[in-house]
LOTI-779853 format. One record per residue (C-alpha): residue number from 1; residue in one letter; x, y, z. Coordinates in Angstrom, 1 decimal. Layout:
# LOTI-779853
NUM, a, X, Y, Z
...
# end
This chain:
# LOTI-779853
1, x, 16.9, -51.9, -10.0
2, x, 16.8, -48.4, -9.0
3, x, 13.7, -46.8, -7.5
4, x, 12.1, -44.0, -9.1
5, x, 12.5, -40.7, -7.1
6, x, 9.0, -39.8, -5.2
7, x, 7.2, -36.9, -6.6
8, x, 7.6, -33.9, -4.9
9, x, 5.1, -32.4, -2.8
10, x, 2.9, -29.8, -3.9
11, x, 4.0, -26.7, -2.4
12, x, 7.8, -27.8, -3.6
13, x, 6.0, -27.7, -6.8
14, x, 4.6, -24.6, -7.0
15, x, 8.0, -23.0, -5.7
16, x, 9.2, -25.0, -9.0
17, x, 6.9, -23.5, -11.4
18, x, 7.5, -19.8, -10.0
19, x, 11.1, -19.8, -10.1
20, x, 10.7, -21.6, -13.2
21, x, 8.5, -18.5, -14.9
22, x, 11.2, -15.8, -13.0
23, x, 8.9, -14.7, -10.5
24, x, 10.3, -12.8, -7.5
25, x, 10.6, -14.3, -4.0
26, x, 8.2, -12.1, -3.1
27, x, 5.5, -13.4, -5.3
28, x, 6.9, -17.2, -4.3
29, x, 6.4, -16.8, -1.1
30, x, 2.5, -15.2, -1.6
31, x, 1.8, -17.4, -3.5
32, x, 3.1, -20.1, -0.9
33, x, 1.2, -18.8, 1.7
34, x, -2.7, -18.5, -0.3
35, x, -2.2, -22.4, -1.6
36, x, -1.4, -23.4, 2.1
37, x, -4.2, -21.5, 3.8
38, x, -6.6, -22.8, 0.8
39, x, -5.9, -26.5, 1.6
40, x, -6.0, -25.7, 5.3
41, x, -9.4, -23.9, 5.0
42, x, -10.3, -27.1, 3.5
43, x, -9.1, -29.6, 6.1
44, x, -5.6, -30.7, 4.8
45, x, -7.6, -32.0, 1.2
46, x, -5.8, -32.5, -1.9
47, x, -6.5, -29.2, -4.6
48, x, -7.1, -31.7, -7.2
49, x, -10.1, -32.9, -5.3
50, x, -11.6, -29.6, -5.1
51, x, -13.6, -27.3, -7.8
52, x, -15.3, -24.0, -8.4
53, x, -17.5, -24.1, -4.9
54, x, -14.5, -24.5, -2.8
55, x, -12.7, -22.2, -4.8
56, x, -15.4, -19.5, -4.0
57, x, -16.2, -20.6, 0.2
58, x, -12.4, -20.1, -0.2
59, x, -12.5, -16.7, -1.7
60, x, -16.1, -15.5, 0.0
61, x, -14.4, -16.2, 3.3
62, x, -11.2, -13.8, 2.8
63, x, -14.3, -11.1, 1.9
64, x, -17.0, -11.4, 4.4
65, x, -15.4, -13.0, 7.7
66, x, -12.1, -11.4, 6.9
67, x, -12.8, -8.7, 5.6
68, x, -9.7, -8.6, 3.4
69, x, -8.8, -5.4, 1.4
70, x, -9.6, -6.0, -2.7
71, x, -5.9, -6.0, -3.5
72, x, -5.2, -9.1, -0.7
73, x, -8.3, -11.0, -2.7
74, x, -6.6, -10.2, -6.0
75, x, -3.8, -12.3, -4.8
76, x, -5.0, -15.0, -3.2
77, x, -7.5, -15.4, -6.4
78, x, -4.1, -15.3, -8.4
79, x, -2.6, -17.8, -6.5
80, x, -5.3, -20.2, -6.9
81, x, -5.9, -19.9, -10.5
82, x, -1.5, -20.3, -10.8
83, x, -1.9, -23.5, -9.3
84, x, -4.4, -25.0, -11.0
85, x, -3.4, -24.0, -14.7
86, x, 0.3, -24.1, -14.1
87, x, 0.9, -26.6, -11.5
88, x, -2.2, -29.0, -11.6
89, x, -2.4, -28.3, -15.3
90, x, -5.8, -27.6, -15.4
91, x, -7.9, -25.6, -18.0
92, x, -11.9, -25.7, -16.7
93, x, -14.0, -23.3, -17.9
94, x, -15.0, -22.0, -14.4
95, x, -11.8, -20.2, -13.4
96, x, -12.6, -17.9, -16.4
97, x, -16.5, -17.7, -14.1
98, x, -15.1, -16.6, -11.0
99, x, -14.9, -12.8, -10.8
100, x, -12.3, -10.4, -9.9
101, x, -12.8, -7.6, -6.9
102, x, -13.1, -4.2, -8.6
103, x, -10.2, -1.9, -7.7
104, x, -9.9, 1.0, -5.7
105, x, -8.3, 4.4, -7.2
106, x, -7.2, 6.0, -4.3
107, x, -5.2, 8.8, -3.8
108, x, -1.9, 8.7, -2.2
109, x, -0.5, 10.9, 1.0
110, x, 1.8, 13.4, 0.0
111, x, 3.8, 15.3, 2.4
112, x, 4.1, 19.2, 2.2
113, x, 7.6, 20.3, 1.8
114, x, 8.0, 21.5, 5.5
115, x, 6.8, 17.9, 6.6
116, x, 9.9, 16.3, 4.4
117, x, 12.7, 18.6, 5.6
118, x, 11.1, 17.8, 9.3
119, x, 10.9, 14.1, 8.5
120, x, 14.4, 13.9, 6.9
121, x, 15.8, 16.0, 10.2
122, x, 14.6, 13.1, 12.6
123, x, 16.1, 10.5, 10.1
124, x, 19.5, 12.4, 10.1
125, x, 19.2, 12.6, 14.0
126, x, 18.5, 8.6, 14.1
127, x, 22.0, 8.1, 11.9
128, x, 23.8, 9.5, 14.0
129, x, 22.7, 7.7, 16.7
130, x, 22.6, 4.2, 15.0
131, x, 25.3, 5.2, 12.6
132, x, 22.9, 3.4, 10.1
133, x, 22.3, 5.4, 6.8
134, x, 18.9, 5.7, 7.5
135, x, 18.8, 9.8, 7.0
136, x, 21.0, 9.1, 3.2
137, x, 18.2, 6.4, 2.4
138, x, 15.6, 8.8, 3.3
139, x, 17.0, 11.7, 1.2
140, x, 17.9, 9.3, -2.0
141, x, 14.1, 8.2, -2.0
142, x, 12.9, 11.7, -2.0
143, x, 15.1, 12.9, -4.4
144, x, 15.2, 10.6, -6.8
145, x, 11.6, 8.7, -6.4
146, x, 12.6, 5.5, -6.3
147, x, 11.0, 2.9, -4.3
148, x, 12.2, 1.1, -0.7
149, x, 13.9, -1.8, -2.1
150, x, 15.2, -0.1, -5.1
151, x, 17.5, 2.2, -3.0
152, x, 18.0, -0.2, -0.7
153, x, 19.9, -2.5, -3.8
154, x, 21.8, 0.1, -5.3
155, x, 25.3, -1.2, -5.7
156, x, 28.1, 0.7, -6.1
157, x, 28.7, 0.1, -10.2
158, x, 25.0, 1.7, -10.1
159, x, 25.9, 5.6, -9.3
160, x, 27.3, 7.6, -12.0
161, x, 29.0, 11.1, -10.5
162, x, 30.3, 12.3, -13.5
163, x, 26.8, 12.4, -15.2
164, x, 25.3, 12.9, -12.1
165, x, 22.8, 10.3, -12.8
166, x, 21.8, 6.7, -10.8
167, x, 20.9, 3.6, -12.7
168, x, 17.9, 1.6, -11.3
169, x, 18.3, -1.9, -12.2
170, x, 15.4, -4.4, -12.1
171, x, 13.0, -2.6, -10.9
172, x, 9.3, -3.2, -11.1
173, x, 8.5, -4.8, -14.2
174, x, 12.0, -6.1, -13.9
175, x, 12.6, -3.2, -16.2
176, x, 15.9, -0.8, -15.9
177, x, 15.8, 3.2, -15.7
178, x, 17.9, 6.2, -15.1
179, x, 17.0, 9.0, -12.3
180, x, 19.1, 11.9, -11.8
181, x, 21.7, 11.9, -8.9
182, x, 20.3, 15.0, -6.5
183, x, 23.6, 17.6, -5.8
184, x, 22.9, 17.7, -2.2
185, x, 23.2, 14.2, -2.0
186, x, 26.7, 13.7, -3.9
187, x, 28.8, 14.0, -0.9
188, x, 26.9, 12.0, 1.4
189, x, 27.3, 9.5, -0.9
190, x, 30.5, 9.0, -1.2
191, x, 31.0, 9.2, 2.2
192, x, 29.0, 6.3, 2.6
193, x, 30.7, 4.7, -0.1
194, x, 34.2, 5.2, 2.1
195, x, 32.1, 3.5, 4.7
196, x, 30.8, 0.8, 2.2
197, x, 34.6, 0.1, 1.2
198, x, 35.9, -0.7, 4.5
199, x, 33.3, -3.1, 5.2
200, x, 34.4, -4.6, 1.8
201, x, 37.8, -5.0, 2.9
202, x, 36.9, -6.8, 6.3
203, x, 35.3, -8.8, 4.7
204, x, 37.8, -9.9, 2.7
205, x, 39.9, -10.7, 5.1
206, x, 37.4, -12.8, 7.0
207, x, 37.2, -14.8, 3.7
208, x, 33.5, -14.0, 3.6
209, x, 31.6, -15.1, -0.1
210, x, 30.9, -12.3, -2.2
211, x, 27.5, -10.4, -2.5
212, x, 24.5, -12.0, -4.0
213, x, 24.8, -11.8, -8.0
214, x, 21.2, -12.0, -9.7
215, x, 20.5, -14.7, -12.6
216, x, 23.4, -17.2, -13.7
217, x, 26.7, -14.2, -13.1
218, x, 27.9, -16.0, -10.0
219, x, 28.8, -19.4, -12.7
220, x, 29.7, -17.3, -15.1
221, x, 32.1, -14.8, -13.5
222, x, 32.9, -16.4, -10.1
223, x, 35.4, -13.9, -9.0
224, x, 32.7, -10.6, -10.1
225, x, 30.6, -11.5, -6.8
226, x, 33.9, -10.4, -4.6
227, x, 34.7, -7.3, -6.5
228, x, 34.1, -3.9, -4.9
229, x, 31.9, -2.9, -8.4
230, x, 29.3, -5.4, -7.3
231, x, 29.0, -4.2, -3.5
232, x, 26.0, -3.0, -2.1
233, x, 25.6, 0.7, -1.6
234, x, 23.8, 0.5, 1.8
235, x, 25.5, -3.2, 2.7
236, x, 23.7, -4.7, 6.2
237, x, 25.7, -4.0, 9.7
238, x, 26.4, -8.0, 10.1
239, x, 26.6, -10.9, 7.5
240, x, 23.1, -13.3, 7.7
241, x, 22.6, -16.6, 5.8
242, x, 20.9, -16.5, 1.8
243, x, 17.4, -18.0, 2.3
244, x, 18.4, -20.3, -1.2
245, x, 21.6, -20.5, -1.0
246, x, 22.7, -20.9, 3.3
247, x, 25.6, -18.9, 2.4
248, x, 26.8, -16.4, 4.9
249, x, 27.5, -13.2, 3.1
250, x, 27.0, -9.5, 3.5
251, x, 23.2, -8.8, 2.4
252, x, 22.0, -5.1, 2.3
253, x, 19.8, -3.1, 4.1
254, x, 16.7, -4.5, 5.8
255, x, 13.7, -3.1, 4.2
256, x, 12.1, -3.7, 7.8
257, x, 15.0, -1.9, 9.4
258, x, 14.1, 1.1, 7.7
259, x, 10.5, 0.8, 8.0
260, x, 10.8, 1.2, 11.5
261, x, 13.3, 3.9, 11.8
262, x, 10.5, 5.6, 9.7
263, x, 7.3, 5.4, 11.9
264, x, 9.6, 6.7, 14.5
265, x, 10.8, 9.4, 12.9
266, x, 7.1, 10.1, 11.4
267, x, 6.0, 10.2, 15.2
268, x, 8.6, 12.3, 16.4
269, x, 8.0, 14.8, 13.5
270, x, 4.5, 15.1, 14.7
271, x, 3.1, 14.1, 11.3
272, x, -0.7, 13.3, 11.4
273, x, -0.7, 11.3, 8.2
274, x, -0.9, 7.5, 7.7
275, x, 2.4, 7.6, 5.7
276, x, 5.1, 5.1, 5.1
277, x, 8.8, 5.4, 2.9
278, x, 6.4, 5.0, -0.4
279, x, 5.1, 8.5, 0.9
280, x, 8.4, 10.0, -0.5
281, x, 7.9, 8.7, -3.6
282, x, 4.4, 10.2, -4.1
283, x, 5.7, 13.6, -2.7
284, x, 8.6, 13.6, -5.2
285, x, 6.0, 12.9, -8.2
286, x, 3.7, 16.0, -7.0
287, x, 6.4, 18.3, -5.6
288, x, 7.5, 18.1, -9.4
289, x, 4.4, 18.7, -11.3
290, x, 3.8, 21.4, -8.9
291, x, 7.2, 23.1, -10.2
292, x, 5.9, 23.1, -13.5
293, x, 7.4, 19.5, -15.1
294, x, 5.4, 17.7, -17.7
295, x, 4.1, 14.6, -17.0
296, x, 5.8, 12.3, -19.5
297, x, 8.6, 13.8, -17.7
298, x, 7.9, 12.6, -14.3
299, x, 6.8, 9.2, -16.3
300, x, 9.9, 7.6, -17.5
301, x, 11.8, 9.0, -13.4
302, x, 8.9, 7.1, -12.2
303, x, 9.2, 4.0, -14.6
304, x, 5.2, 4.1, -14.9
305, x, 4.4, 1.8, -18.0
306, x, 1.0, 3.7, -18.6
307, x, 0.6, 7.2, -18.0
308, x, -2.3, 6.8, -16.4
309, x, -1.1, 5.7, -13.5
310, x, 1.0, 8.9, -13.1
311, x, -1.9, 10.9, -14.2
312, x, -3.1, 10.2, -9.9
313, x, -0.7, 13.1, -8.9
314, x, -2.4, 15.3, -11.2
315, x, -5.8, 14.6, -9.2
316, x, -3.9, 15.4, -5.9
317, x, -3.1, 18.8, -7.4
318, x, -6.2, 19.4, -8.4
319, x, -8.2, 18.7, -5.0
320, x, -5.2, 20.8, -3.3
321, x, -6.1, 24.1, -1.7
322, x, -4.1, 25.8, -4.4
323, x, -6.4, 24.8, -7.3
324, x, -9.9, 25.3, -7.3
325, x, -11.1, 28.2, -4.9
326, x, -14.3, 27.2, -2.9
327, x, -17.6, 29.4, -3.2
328, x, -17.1, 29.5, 0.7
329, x, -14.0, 31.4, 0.9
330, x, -15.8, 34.0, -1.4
331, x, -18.1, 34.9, 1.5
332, x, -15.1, 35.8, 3.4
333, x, -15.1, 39.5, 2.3
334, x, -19.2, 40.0, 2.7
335, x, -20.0, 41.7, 5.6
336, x, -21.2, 39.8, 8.8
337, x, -24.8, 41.0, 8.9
338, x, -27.8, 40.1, 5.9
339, x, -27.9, 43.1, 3.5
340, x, -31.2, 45.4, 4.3
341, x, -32.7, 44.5, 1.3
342, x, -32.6, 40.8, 1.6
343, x, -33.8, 41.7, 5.7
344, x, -37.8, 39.6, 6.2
345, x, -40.6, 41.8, 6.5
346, x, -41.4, 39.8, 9.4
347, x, -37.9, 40.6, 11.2
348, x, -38.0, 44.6, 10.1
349, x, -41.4, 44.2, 11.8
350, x, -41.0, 42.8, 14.9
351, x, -37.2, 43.6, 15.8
352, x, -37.7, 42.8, 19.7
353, x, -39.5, 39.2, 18.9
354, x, -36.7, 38.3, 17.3
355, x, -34.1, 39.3, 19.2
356, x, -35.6, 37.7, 22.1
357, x, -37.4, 34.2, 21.2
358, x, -39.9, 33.0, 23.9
359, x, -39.4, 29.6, 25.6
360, x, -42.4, 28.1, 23.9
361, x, -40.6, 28.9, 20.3
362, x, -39.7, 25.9, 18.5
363, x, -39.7, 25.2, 14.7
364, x, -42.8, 24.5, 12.6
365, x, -43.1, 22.9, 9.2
366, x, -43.6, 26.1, 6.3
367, x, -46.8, 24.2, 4.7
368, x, -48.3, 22.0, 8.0
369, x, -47.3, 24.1, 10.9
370, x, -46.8, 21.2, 12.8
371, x, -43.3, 21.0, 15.1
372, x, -40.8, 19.6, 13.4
373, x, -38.8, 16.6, 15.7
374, x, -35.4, 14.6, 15.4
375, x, -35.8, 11.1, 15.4
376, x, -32.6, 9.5, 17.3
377, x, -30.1, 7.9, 15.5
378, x, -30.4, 3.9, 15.5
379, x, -28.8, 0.7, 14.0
380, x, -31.3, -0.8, 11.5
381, x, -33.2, -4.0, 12.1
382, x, -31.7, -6.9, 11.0
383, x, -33.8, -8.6, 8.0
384, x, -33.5, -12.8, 9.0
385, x, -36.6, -14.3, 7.9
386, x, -39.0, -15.6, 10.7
387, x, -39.6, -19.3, 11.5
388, x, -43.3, -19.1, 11.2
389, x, -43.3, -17.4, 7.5
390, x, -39.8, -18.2, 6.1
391, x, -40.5, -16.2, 2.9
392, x, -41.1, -12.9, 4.9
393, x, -38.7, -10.7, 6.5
394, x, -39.2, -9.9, 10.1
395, x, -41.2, -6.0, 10.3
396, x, -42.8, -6.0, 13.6
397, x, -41.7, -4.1, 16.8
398, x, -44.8, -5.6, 19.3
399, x, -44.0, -7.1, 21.6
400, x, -46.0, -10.3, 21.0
401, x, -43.6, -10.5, 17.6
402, x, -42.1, -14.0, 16.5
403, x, -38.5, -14.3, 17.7
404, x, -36.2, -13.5, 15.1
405, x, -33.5, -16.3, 13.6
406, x, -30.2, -16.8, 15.4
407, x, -27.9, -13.6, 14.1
408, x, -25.1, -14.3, 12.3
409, x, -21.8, -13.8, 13.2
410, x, -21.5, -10.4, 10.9
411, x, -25.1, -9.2, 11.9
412, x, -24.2, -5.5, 12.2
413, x, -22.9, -5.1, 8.8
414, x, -25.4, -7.7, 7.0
415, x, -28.3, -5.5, 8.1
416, x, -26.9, -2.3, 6.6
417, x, -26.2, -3.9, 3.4
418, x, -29.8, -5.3, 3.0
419, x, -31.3, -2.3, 4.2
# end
């Protein structure tokens, strides 16, 4: 009599249940991360055992004592609320209870167009040093707008020259688009593809497997993964081991890699802006409305679903300093001195007095007369209740006061949001 096979563990579930909906790796290994820190954050206890208030001490922890950014408690509430409906298979009415952090619109850095050809200049400088194609990476993201990782897996069937067009396959929203292939980058492109080829070749002859094929294409052609149509465009320097697979193959290039190379070349540009490679995306959206594109236009080379997210360039234009003119700059061709006309009585009286104030002048209140003083600045008190009246807050400053309550670990910040 055979044994049944022991259930798996939970977190082998979950993966599962991702991989069985087609989530990325990315999202699989989030939402890896959330579930374990939940159960740890609970001593090790099963989530079946737990409910709504753990859910929230969970959840009010990442906000107050970590002081996590709205989008990180976005996730980790996801994550949560994935493994209880689709792993633990429960429906209770108080996940639909628990709210959501409101998010944040904010607008993006963009670079100005001196800042990009500096920026690309140290990129170029770092290839040639590294020989990686860090400066070509840089220049395709500008040009075309496409995100880190969707440059980074171009492959070689992907780049069109005779339309001059590149196809971006699965990108966000696992959705396919086309951008247009930038002139000035055709050539470097194919020299990197020359590059590209001879790795191919090597590794043929090492007998290396092919590249990673996405879906079911590596059963279904087994040959196509080998094939130079199917290489990557920017392949890694050295072969590394598939995470799923532990095959050793040619990956492409590191999204870290490049990550790095670009805080380096940000610093050594002299750049004062918290920027990162989705900077060149944002300055490829605005650089183009500013030349006069439409915005549907800038849409579908984006692959936005709703316009509205697009429509965040358009405020960056509008709070630039070549849209709206500030009433200060109008001032600017007054003269210096306070027209005759508009000149006190008291001043065109006494011209010496006030040219000259006395020691003892100071200024007065217009309806009391009395001096007028600045307080110093000060952190507020904090408002813990006292132990001798529990149901008031602490409002004495003598010295023969009750002592206030132990302060919490977040004092600073709790007294400014009750005051």
């Amino acid at each position: 009599m055979t044994t049944p096979p022991p259930n798996p563990r939970l977190l082998d579930q979950l993966r599962h249940q991702v991989r069985l909906l087609h989530y990325s790796l990315r999202t699989e290994d989030a939402y890896v991360h959330w579930v374990r820190a939940f159960i740890r954050f609970h001593d090790l206890r099963h989530p079946s055992e737990l409910a709504q208030p753990e859910v929230e001490a969970f959840l009010t922890w990442l906000a107050a004592e970590r002081q996590v950014a709205p989008g990180t408690h976005r996730q980790a509430l996801s994550a949560l609320l994935f493994l209880y409906q689709k792993v633990l298979r429960q429906q209770l009415p108080w996940m639909a209870e628990i709210g959501r952090p409101r998010q944040d619109r904010r607008l993006p850095a963009v670079f100005a167009l001196h800042e990009v050809q500096a920026l690309l200049e140290q990129l170029d400088q770092q290839q040639q040093l590294s020989g990686n194609p860090h400066g070509i990476v840089g220049r395709l993201l500008y040009g075309t707008g496409m995100r880190l990782l969707e440059g980074l897996r171009l492959r070689v069937k992907d780049i069109d020259f005779d339309r001059r067009a590149v196809i971006v396959r699965e990108g966000k929203g696992r959705k396919d688009r086309v951008v247009m292939l930038p002139a000035a980058l055709e050539q470097p492109l194919r020299e990197q593809l020359d590059r590209t080829q001879r790795i191919w070749q090597a590794d043929r002859a090492d007998g290396l497997p092919g590249v990673h094929m996405p879906h079911a294409l590596q059963r279904k052609y087994p040959r196509a993964a080998e094939t130079w149509t199917w290489q990557w465009v920017f392949p890694q320097a050295v072969p590394s081991v598939d995470p799923r697979t532990g095959l050793r193959r040619r990956h492409h290039l590191l999204e870290g890699n490049f990550q790095r190379a670009f805080k380096l070349a940000l610093a050594d540009s002299g750049i004062a802006k918290a920027a990162s490679p989705h900077t060149l995306r944002h300055s490829f959206a605005t650089h183009l409305l500013q030349a006069g594109y439409d915005i549907r236009t800038v849409q579908e080379l984006l692959g936005h679903a709703d316009v509205s997210t697009t429509m965040i360039y358009t405020h960056v234009l509008r709070l630039g300093g070549g849209a709206v003119r500030s009433p200060l700059d109008n001032l600017a061709g007054v003269a210096g001195a306070m027209p005759a006309a508009h000149t006190p009585a008291s001043a065109a009286a006494a011209p010496q007095a006030a040219t000259v104030p006395s020691a003892a002048s100071t200024l007065r209140y217009p309806a009391s007369g009395h001096p007028a003083t600045v307080r110093p600045a000060r952190e507020p008190l904090p408002c813990y209740l006292s132990p001798a009246h529990p149901a008031r807050p602490l409002r004495s400053r003598s010295a023969d006061a009750p002592q206030r309550c132990p302060p919490m670990p977040n004092c600073t910040a709790a007294a400014i949001s009750v005051s």
